[in-house]
C-alpha positions as CSV (number, residue, x, y, z in Angstrom):
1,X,-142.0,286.2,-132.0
2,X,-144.2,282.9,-133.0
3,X,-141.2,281.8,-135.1
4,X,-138.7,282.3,-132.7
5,X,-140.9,280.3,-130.3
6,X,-141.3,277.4,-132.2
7,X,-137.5,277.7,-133.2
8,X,-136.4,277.4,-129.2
9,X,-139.4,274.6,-128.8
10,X,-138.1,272.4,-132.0
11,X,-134.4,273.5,-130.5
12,X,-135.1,272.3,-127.0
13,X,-137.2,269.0,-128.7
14,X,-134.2,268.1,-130.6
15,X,-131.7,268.8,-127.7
16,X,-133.6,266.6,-125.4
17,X,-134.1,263.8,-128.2
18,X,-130.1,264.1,-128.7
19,X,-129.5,263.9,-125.0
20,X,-131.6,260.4,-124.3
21,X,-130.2,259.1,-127.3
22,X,-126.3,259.5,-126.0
23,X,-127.0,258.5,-122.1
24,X,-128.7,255.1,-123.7
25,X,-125.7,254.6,-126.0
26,X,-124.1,255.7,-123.2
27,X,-125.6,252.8,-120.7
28,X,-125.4,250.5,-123.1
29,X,-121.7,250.7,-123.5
30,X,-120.5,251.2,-119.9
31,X,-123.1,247.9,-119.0
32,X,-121.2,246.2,-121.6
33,X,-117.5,247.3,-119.8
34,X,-118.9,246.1,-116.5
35,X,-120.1,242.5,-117.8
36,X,-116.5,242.0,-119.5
37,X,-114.6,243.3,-116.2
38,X,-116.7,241.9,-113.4
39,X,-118.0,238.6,-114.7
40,X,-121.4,240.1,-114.2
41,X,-122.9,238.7,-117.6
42,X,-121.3,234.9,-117.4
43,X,-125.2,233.2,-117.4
44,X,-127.5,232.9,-120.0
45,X,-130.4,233.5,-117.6
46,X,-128.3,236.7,-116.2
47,X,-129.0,240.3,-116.5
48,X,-127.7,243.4,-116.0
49,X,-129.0,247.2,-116.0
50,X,-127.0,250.1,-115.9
51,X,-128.3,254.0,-115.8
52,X,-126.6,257.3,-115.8
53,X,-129.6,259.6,-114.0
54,X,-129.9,263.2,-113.9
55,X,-130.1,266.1,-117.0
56,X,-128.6,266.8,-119.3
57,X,-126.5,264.4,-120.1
58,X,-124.4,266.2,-122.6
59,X,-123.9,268.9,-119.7
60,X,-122.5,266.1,-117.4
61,X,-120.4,264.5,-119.8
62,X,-118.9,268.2,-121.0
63,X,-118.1,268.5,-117.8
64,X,-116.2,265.3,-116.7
65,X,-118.5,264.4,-113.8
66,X,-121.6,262.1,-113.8
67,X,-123.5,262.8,-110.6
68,X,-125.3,259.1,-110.3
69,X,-124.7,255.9,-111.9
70,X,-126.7,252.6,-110.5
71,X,-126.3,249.2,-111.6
72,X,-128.2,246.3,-111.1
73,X,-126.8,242.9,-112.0
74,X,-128.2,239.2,-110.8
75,X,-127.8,235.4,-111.5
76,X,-124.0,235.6,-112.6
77,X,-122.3,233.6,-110.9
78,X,-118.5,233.5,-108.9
79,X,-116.4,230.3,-108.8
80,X,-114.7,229.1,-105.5
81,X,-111.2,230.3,-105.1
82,X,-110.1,226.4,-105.5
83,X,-112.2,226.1,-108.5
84,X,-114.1,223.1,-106.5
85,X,-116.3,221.0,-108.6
86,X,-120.0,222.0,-108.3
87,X,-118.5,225.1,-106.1
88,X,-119.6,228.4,-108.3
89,X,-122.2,230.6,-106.6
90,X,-124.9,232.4,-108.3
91,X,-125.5,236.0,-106.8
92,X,-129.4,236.8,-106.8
93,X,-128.7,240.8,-106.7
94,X,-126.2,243.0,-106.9
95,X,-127.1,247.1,-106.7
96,X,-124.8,249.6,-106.5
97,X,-125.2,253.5,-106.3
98,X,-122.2,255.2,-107.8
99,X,-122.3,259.1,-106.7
100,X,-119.3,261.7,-108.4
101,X,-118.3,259.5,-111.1
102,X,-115.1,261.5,-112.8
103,X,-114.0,260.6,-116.3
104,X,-110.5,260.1,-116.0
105,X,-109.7,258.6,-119.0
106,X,-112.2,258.5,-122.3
107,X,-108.8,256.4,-124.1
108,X,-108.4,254.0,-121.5
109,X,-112.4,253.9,-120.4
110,X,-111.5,255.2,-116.9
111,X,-113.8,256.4,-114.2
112,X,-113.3,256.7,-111.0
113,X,-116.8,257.2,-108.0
114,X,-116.2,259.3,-105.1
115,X,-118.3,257.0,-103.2
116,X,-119.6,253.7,-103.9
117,X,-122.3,252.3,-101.6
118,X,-124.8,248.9,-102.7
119,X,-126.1,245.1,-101.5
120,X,-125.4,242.2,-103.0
121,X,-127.9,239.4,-102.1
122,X,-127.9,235.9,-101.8
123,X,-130.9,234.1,-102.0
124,X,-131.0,230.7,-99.1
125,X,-132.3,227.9,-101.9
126,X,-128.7,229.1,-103.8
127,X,-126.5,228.8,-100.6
128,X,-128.6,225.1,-100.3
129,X,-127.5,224.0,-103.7
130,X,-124.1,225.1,-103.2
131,X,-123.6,223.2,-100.2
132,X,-125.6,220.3,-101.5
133,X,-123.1,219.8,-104.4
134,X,-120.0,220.5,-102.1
135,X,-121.0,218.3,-99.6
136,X,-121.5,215.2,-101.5
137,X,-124.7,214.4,-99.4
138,X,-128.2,216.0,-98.8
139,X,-130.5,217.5,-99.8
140,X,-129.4,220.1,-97.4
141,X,-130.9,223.4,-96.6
142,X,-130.0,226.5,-95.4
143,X,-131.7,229.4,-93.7
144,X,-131.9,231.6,-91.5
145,X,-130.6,231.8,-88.0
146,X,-130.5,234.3,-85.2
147,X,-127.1,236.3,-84.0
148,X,-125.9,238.2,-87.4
149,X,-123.4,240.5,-86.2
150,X,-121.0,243.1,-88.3
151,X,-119.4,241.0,-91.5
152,X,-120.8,237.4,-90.0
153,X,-124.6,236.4,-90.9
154,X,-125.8,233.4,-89.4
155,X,-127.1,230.5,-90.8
156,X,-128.6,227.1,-90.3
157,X,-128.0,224.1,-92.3
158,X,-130.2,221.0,-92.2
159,X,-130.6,217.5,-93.8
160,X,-130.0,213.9,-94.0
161,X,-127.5,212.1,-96.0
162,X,-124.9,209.6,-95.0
163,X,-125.9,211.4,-91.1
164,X,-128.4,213.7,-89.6
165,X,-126.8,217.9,-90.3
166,X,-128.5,219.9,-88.2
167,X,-126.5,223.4,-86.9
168,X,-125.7,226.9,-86.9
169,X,-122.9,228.0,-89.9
170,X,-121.4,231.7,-90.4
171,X,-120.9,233.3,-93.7
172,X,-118.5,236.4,-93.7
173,X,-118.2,239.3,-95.5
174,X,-114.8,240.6,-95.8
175,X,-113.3,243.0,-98.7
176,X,-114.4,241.1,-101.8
177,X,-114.7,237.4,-100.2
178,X,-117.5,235.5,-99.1
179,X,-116.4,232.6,-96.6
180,X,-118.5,230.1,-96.0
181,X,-117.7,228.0,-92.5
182,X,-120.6,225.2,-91.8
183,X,-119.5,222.9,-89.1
184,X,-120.0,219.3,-89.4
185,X,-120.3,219.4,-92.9
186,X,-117.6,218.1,-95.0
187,X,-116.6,220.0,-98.0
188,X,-118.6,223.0,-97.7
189,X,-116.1,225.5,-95.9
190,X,-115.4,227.5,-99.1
191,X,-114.3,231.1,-100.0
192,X,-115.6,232.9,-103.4
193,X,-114.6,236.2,-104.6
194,X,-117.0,238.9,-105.9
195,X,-116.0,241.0,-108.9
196,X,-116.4,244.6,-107.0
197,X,-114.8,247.9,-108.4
198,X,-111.4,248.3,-107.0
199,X,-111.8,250.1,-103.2
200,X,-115.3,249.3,-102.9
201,X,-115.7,246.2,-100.4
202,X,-118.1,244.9,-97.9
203,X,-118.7,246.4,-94.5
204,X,-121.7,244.1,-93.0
205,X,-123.8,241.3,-93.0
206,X,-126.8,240.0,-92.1
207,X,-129.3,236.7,-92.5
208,X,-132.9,238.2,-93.3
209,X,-136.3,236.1,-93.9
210,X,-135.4,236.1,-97.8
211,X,-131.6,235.8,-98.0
212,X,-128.5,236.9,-96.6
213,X,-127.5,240.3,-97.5
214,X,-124.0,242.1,-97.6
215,X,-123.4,245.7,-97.3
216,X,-120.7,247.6,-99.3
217,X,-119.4,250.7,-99.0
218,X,-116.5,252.3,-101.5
219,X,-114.3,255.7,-102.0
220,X,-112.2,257.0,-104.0
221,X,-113.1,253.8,-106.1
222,X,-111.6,253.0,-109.3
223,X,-113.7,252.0,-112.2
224,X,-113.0,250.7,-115.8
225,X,-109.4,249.2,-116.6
226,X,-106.9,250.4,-119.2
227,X,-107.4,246.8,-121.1
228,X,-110.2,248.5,-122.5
């Protein structure tokens, strides 16, 4: 009986050890797929943190489902649709909670989440710089203003340049775009879009003390592509 006992401890030792070692190969690779597909590792200063939770792993895997996946990306950055000079956008955080994920293809490195939900945040001395460089003029700031409602967050935008800026400017959240409308102020009403999982999109947005934040919801969404 005491060498069976230390034959299902040393089993269940070596199991577990096995099991951590494949979900951080495991992390590791699928955080590498999602830097390649979603531009979410294109700054040196960037990071990006990916984690299958729950155990066993090996259990999950055997049988096609994994029942949470989070990742955690920040500083990449997006490029204006027009590919503006001085127009790319660096995202401060983007989190998203991935629940049901189904292996649909291990060839093609398929998965697709039953539902997606996450933030993505954008911090106000970003937004400034943005529309600093776009403008041509400045320094100008943005900030916070009163009045988010749904997909629009309000914002104000003050400085001095060639004129005196000083107004309220809406930045809306719609599917993967971000527009960007500042009245008065020439050059900065752009539109960037966010690398988000196919079906997963933005549902709300709001201006808050530290940033503007963006809600997104997702199902049925389709992870992974079959260039991989």
């Amino acid at each position: 009986m005491k060498v069976l006992a230390i034959t299902v401890v040393v089993l269940a030792v070596l199991f577990t050890l096995a099991d951590r070692v494949a979900v951080h190969y495991a992390d590791k690779e699928v955080a590498q797929l999602a830097k390649e597909k979603y531009g979410y590792g294109n700054t040196t200063d960037g990071h990006l943190d990916l984690a299958i939770k729950g155990f066993p792993f090996l259990t999950q895997v055997a049988g096609g489902t994994l029942h949470h996946v989070t990742l955690d990306a920040g500083m990449f950055y997006v490029d204006s649709t027009t590919n503006a000079r001085g127009g790319y956008l660096h995202i401060e955080r983007l989190h998203l909670d991935l629940n049901d994920v189904t292996v649909t293809s291990l060839s093609a490195r398929r998965a697709e989440a039953n539902l997606a939900t996450g933030t993505l945040t954008l911090s106000y001395k970003e937004l400034s710089g943005v529309v600093t460089r776009l403008a041509g003029a400045g320094p100008l700031t943005v900030s916070q203003a009163s009045g988010s409602s749904g997909q629009a967050a309000h914002v104000k935008i003050a400085g001095t340049g060639e004129r005196a800026v000083n107004g309220v400017g809406t930045l809306l959240a719609q599917g993967r775009e971000l527009t960007l409308n500042l009245p008065g102020v020439e050059g900065a009403n752009m539109v960037w879009t966010v690398g988000l999982p196919n079906g997963a999109g933005f549902t709300a947005a709001r201006a808050t003390e530290n940033g503007v934040e963006m809600s997104i919801v997702g199902h049925q969404v389709n992870l992974g592509s079959s260039r991989y």
